[in-house]
C-alpha positions as CSV (number, residue, x, y, z in Angstrom):
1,X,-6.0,-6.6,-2.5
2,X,-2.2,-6.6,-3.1
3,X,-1.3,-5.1,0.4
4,X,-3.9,-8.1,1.4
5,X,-1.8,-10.3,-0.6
6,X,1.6,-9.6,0.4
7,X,0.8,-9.6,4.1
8,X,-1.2,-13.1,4.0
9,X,2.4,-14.5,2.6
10,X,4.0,-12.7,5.3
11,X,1.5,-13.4,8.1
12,X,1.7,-17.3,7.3
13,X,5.1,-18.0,7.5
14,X,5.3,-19.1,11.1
15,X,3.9,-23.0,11.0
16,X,1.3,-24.1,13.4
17,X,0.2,-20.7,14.2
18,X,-3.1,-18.8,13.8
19,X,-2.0,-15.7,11.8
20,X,-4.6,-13.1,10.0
21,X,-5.6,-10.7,7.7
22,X,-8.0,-7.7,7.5
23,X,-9.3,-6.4,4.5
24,X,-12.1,-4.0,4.9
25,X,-14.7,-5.1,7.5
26,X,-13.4,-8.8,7.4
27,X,-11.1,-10.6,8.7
28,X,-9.7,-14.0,8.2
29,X,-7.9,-16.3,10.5
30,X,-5.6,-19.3,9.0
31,X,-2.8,-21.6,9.8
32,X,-1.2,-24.8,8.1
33,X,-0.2,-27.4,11.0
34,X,0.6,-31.4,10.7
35,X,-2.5,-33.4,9.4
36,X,-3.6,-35.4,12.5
37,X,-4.9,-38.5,11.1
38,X,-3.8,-39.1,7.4
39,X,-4.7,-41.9,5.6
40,X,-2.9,-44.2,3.6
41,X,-1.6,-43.1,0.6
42,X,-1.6,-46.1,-0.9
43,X,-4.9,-47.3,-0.4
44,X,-7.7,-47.6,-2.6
45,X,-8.7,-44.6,-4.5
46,X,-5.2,-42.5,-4.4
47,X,-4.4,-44.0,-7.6
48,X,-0.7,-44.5,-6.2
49,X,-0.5,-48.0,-6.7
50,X,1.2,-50.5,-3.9
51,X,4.4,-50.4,-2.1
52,X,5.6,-53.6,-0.9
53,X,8.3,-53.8,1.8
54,X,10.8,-56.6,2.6
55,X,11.0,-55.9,6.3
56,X,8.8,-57.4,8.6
57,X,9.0,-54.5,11.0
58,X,7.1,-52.4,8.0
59,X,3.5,-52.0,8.1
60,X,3.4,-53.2,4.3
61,X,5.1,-56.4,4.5
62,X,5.1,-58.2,1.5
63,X,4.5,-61.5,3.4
64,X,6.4,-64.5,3.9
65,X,6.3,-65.8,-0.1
66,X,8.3,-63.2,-1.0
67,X,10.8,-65.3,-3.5
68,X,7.7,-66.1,-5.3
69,X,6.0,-62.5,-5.2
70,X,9.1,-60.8,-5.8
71,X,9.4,-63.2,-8.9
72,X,5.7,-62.4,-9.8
73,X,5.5,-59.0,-9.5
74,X,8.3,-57.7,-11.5
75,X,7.6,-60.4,-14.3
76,X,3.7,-59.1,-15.0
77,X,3.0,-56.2,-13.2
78,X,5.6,-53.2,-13.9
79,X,6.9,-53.3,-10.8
80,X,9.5,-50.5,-9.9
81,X,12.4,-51.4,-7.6
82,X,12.7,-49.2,-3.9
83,X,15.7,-48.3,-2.0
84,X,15.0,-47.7,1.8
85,X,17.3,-45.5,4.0
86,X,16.7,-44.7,7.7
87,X,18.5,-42.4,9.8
88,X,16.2,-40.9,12.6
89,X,13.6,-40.6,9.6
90,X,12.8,-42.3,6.9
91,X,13.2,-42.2,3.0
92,X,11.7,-44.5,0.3
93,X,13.1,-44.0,-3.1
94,X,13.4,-45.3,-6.3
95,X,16.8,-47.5,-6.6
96,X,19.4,-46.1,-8.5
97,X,18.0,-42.4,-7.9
98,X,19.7,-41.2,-4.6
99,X,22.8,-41.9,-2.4
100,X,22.4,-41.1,1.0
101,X,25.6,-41.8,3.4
102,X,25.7,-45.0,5.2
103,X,23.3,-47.4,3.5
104,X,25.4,-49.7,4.2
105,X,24.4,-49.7,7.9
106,X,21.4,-47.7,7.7
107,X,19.7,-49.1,4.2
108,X,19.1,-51.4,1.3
109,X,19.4,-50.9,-2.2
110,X,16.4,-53.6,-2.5
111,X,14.1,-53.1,0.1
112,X,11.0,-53.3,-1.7
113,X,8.4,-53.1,-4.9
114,X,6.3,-50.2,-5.9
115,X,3.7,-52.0,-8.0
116,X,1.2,-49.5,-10.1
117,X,-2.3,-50.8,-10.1
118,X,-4.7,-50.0,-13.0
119,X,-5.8,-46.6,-11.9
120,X,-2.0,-45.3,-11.6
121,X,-1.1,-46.6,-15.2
122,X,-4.2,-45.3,-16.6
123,X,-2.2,-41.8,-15.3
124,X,0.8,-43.5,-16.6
125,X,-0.9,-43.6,-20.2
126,X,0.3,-46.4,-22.6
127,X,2.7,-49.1,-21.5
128,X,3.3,-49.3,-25.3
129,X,4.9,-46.0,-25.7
130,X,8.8,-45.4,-25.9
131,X,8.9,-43.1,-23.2
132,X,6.5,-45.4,-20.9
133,X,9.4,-46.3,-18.4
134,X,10.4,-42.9,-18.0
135,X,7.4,-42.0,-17.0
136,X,6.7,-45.3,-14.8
137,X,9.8,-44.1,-12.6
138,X,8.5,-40.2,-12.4
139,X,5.2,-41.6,-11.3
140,X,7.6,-44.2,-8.4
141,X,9.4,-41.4,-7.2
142,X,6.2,-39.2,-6.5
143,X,4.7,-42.0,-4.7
144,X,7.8,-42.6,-3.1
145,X,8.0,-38.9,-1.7
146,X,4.2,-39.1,-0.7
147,X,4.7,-42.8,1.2
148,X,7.8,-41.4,2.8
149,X,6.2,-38.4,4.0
150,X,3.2,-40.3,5.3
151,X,5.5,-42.7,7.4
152,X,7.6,-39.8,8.8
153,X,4.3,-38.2,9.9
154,X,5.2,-35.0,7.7
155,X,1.1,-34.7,6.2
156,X,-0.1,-31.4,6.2
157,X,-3.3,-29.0,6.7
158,X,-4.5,-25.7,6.4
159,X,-7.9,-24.4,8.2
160,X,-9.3,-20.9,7.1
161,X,-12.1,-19.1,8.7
162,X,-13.8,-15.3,7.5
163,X,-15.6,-13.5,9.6
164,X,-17.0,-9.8,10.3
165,X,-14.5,-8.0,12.1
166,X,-15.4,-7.2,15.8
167,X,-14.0,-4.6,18.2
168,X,-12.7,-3.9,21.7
169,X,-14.3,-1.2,24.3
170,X,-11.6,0.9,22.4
171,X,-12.5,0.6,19.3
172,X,-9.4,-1.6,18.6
173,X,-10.2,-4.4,16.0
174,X,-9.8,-8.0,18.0
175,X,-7.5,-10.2,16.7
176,X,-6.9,-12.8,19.6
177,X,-6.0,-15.8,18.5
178,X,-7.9,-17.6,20.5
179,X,-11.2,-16.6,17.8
180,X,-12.5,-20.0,17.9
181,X,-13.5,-20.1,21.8
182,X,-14.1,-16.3,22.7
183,X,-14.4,-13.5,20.1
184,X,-14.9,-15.2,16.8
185,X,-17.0,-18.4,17.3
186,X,-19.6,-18.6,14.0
187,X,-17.3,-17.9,11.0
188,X,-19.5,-16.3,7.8
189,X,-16.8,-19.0,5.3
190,X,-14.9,-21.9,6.5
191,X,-12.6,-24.5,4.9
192,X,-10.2,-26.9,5.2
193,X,-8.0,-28.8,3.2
194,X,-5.7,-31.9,3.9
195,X,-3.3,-34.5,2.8
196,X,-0.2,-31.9,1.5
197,X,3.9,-33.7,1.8
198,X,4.3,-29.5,1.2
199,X,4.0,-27.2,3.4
200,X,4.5,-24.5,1.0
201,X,2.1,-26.2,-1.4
202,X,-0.2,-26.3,1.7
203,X,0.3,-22.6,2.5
204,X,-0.2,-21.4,-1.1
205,X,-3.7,-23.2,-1.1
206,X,-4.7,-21.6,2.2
207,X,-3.7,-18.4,1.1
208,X,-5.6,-18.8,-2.1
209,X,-8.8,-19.9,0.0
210,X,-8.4,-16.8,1.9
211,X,-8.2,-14.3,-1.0
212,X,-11.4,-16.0,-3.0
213,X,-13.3,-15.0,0.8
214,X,-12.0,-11.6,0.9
215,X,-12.8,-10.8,-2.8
């Protein structure tokens, strides 16, 4: 399996691609391309709390009683201030953590709230502690890269499909990419896997999904 393993990394690289790999009389197809439909990543069950936005062009618009939320928000519910910067993209952050050029035509340093609901600070652990803001603004920034990545549209999947390798009238091994509609249509293992701001991270997984149906 390490020839297997070193050509899967290889084989992969190219994004949005089917690429493959053979290992005795099997053959996996995979590729890691943008996830079509992501959901939220700040809805219920993501355990990433709530970002609140001051801009009414946002889809998470804090509403118009924002003196009074704002007020409310950061006096009982840990809420972490947000920067917002857009140029072409765009990049929510905790304030006071980056400087990208031009906020002052292209940002805010207050743009918004990240507010942890009760399933983020039970990953938070105990407001109590010393060391609980730290880790407040570690758990912000993650949910800041993830939001960010979600409005940008930069969500990420993998699909990975085993089957039994099949051969041409010359006894050449097909490898058409183009499995799913011709050569290769009932796969022996499938899987997919969604919801990656990493396409690396995504990749890895794949490739890890693919050497568990080759063993």
């Amino acid at each position: 399996m390490a020839n297997a393993e070193q050509v899967l990394f290889r084989s992969w690289s190219d994004f949005d691609e089917w690429r493959h790999i053979i290992e005795g009389e099997h053959i996996v197809f995979g590729k890691v391309s943008y996830f079509d439909d992501p959901e939220h990543p700040c809805q219920e069950g993501y355990a990433n709390g709530k970002i609140y936005s001051f801009n009414r062009r946002h889809t998470d618009y804090i509403g118009d009683d924002k003196e009074e939320m704002i007020e409310d928000l950061i006096s009982n519910h840990h809420a972490v201030q947000l920067s917002y910067h857009e140029h072409g993209n765009c990049t929510w952050f905790v304030r006071g953590t980056q400087q990208p050029p031009d906020m002052r035509w292209d940002g805010s340093y207050f743009a918004g709230l990240w507010v942890p609901e009760q399933d983020a600070l039970d990953n938070i652990g105990d407001p109590n502690a010393e060391d609980f803001q730290t880790r407040l603004l570690e758990y912000a920034k993650g949910v800041c890269e993830h939001y960010t990545a979600w409005c940008n549209g930069n969500i990420y999947e993998y699909e990975v499909k085993l089957f039994k390798i099949l051969r041409d009238e010359d006894g050449e091994i097909v490898t058409d990419e183009d499995f799913y509609d011709t050569f290769y249509a009932k796969p022996l293992q499938e899987e997919r896997g969604g919801e990656y701001i990493d396409t690396v991270e995504c990749q890895r997984e794949a490739e890890s999904v693919a050497k568990g149906m080759l063993k």
